[in-house]
Every structure is written in C-alpha cells, then in structure tokens.
N, C-alpha and C positions, 0 to 999 in steps of 0.2 A: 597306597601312598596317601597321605596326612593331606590335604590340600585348603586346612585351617591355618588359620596363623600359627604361628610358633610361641608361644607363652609371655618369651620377651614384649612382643609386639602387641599383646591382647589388650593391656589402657587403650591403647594408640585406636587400636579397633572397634574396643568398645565407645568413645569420645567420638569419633566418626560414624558410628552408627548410630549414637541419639541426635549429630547433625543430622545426617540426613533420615531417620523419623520425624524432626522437627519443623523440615524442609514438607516431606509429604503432608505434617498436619494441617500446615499453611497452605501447602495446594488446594487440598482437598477439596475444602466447600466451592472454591472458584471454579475448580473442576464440576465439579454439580453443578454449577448455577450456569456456565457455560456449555452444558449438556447438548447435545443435537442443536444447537445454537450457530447462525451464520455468523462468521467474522470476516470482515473485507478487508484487507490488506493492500493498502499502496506502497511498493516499493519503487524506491528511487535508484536514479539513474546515477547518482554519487555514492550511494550505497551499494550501488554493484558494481562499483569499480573496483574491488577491492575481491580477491577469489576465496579470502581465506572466512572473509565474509559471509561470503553469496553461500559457500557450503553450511555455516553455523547457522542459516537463515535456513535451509533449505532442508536440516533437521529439526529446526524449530515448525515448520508446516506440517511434517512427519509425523511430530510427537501431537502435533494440539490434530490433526485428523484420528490418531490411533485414539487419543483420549476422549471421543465422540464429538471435537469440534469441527463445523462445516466451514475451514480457510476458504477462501476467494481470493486469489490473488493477483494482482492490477499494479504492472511497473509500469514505466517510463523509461527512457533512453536519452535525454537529452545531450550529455555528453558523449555517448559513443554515438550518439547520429551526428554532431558535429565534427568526431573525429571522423567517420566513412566521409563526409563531404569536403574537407581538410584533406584528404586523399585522394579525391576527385577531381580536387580543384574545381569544388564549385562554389563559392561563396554565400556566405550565411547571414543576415542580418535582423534585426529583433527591433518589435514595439510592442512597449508595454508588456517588455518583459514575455512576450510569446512568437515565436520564430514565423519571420513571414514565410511563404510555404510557395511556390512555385511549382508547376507539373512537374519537370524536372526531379527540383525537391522532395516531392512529393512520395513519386516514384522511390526515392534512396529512405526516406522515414519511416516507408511501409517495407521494405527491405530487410534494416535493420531492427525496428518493432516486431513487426508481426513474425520475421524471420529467423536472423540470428539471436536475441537477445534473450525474444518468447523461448527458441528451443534451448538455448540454453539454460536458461530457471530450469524448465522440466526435466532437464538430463541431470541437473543438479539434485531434485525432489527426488528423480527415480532410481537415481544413486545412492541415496541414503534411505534407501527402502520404500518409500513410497509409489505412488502411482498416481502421476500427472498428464495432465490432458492441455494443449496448449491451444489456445481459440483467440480471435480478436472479434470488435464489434460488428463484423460482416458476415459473420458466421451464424446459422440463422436468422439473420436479419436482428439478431440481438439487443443492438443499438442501431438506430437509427440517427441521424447526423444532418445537421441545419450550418450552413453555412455562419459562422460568427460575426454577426454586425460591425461596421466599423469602429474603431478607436475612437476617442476624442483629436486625436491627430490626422485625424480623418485619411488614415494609412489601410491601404485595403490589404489585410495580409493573406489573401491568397485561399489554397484551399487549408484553411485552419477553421474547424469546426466546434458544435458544443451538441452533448445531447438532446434530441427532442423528444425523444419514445424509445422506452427499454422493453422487450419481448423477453419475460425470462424462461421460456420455453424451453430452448437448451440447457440454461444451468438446472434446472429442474431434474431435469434427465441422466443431467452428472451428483449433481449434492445428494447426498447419502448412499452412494455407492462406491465408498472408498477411493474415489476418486479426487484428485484436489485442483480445480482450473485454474489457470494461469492466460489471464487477460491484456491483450495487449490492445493500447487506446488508439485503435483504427477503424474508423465505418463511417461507412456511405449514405447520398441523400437518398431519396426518393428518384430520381433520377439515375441513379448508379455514379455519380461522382464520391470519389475517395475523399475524405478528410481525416488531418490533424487533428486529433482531439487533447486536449491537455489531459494527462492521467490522474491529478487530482480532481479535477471536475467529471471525467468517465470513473472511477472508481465512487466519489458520492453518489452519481447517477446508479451505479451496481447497486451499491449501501443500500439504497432507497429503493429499488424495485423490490430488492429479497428480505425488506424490513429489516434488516440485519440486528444485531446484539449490538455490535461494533465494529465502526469503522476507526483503523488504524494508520494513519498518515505517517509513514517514517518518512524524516528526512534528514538535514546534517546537524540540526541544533535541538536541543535535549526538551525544548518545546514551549510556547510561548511565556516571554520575559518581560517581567515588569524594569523600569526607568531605571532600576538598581542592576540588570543585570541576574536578578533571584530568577529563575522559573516559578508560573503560575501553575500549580499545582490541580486545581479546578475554577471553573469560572460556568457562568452561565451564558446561551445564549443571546440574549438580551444586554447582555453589558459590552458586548464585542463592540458594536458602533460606540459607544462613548468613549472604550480605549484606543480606536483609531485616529476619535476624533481630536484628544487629548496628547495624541502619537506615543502612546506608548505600544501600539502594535504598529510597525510601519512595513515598507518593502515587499519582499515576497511573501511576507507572512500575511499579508491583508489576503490575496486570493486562498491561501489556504483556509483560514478562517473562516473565507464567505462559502467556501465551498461546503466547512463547518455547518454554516447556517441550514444552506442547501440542503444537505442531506437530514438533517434532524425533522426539518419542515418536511422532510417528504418519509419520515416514520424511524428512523433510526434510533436507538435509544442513547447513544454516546457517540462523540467521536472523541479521539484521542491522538493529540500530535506530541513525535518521541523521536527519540535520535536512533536513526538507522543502523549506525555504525558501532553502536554498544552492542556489544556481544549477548545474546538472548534477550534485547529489547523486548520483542512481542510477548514472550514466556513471563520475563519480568512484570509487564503490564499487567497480563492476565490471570496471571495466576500467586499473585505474591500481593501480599493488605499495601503494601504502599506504592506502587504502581511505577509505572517509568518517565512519566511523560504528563501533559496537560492533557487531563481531561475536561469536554464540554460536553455539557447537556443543556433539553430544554428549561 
C-alpha cells in the first residue's frame, strides 16, 4: 500500500514541506546556541488554570529537553491555593500584593504546591513522553528560606518568606540526565520553619544559582508595555527604575522586573517576561528570530 500522497494532493504537500524546512531553518541555530544550556521556567498559577494549556506546555518541556535543553521548571499556585482555602473556609488576605500566610495557611500552601499542583506538572511532562522529577526548596536543603521583613504597612505577613542560600547539589544530580525538575516555591529556615516563597522570586533565585541561559517569567500579559499599550520588545537593565519611576511599568509588574534585576545581578544572561497562555510561548521565544515576549538583559 501507497502511503504517499495521491498526486492530486502533491502542491499541497510539497508547499507544506518547504514550510516546515523553513520552520527548521529558523530553529536551528537557536537550537545550537541553546545547546546543553539551562533554561528556568516560571509558570503561573493562571496559566495552569487552563488543562488544554498545561498539556501544550508540558510538550513544550519535552521537546526543548530532547533538543539538548536543560528546562528547570518553577510554578506557583496562587489561585488554586485560594480556591483549596475557599473550600476550607478559611480566609485569605493580602499586603502588597503577597498573601499573609498563617500556620494554618501555611499548612494548605504547602499541600497544594508541593503536593497536588507539583504532581500534577509532572504527570503532565511524563505523559507526553518525558521524565519528570517533582522536588520543592526543602528538598536537599535546596533553598534555604529567611523570613521576609516587614512591609511598609508594617503588616507582618506571617510565614511568607525570600531566599537566602541556594545549594544546587540536587539539581546537579538531576540536569543532564534526561530528567526535567519541576519546583515548587516551598523551604524552610534554618530552624526548620516552612515558608511561603513567592515563585518569581524562588525561580530568579534557581536562575541565578545554575547561571542559567534564561530565565522565563510566563505570566498573563504578553510582556512588559510602554504608556501606549505596545509591548517592550527589549530593554536594558539599567532603565527599569526610570520606567517605574515615570510609571510606565506599574503594579504587579514592578516585582516581576525587580526580580529581573535579581537574577541578571546574580549571573543570568537574559530574562524574558511572555504571556503564558499563548500556545508554544516558550518554543516561540526560543527558538524563532523574533521572540515572544520582553526580553531584559544587562
């Protein structure tokens, strides 16, 4: 049996076949230049709300590991930990934009992070051929965790922490063994107390221990917007304070930024914030000349 096209169909086929040639030649070098290369990956907790999503994300980790990239990958939960607490009835309230955190609380953030949302990524990953490992900051002592000073509201939010000391001893042990982690932003002090860590600022923290290529911030908007509403294509370091100060970066977008800073200062070569919810965001960033998302460097 014949399992070529039928003659009729051969333009059709041949027109689709130098797309996608033209597609691979664009890959390509990014593919090289991305070679045995760390890429840290923040996914969000609005971006996984979504299942048809989480799978098209969960092939994109797949493909950029089989293509000799080392993913790292670092969610967040913020909306499915306040829906488990919504269910609970236990009430939830926020300063400065970061959830105060009670032992109680505590208890259900580490539940749903480290528990249901981590395994699920990785059943996701290991379902489309991969092979994922799911760990949080407590796990080898990985990250180690400081209590976060108080607000200018002088609101003590509880245990909601930042990193102080990253040990990359376990990821060491997993990168380049086909293996792809999946981090969830929980660890404790020095003491053995648990904290909240925000997952963009534990994901720079990762960024920055393994020098990473790039670090990748998805989140809901396509990535940071000048006064017109245009996305910023690239920007430098250096100019982020003036555009806050001027407010054309405002809200939640200022911690993302600084967490930008962050990690660039601590050795990173890029970071990049891009909209989660576009279908091969990360594929597109990396591997295609004109990218997805803002990217920043030194």
């Amino acid at each position: 049996m014949n399992d070529r096209a039928d003659p009729f169909d051969q333009e059709d086929m041949q027109a689709l076949a130098q797309q996608q040639a033209a597609i691979l030649m664009q890959a390509l070098p990014h593919m090289l230049r991305y070679d045995d290369a760390i890429v840290v990956v923040k996914y969000g907790g609005h971006a996984m709300g979504d299942d048809k999503v989480a799978r098209a994300f969960a092939r994109d980790m797949v493909l950029l590991e089989q293509s000799g990239v080392n993913p790292v990958v670092v969610h967040g939960g913020g909306p499915q930990i306040g829906a488990m607490l919504g269910k609970l009835g236990i009430k939830s309230s926020f300063a400065d934009g970061l959830r105060i955190t009670d032992r109680a609380t505590m208890e259900i953030v580490e539940m749903v992070l480290a528990g249901s949302i981590n395994k699920q990524i990785v059943g996701f990953i290991n379902a489309e051929g991969g092979r994922a490992i799911g760990l949080c900051g407590k796990d080898g002592n990985m990250v180690l965790a400081r209590k976060l000073p108080q607000s200018g509201t002088d609101v003590d939010l509880g245990f909601v922490g930042e990193p102080a000391k990253v040990d990359r001893t376990v990821l060491d042990q997993v990168l380049g063994r086909e293996l792809i982690p999946v981090l969830a932003p929980v660890a404790q002090d020095e003491d053995g107390e648990t904290y909240n860590v925000n997952a963009d600022t534990f994901a720079g923290a990762i960024a920055g221990a393994l020098n990473a290529k790039r670090l990748l911030l998805l989140t809901d908007v396509p990535g940071v917007l000048d006064r017109g509403g245009n996305m910023i294509k690239q920007m430098r370091a250096k100019d982020i304070h003036g555009l806050i100060a001027d407010g054309t970066i405002t809200g939640g977008m200022i911690p993302k930024v600084e967490t930008c800073i962050y990690a660039l200062e601590q050795g990173v070569e890029g970071v990049v914030i891009l909209d989660g919810k576009m279908p091969h965001a990360v594929l597109i960033e990396l591997l295609t000349d004109h990218g997805a998302g803002t990217l920043i460097t030194r």
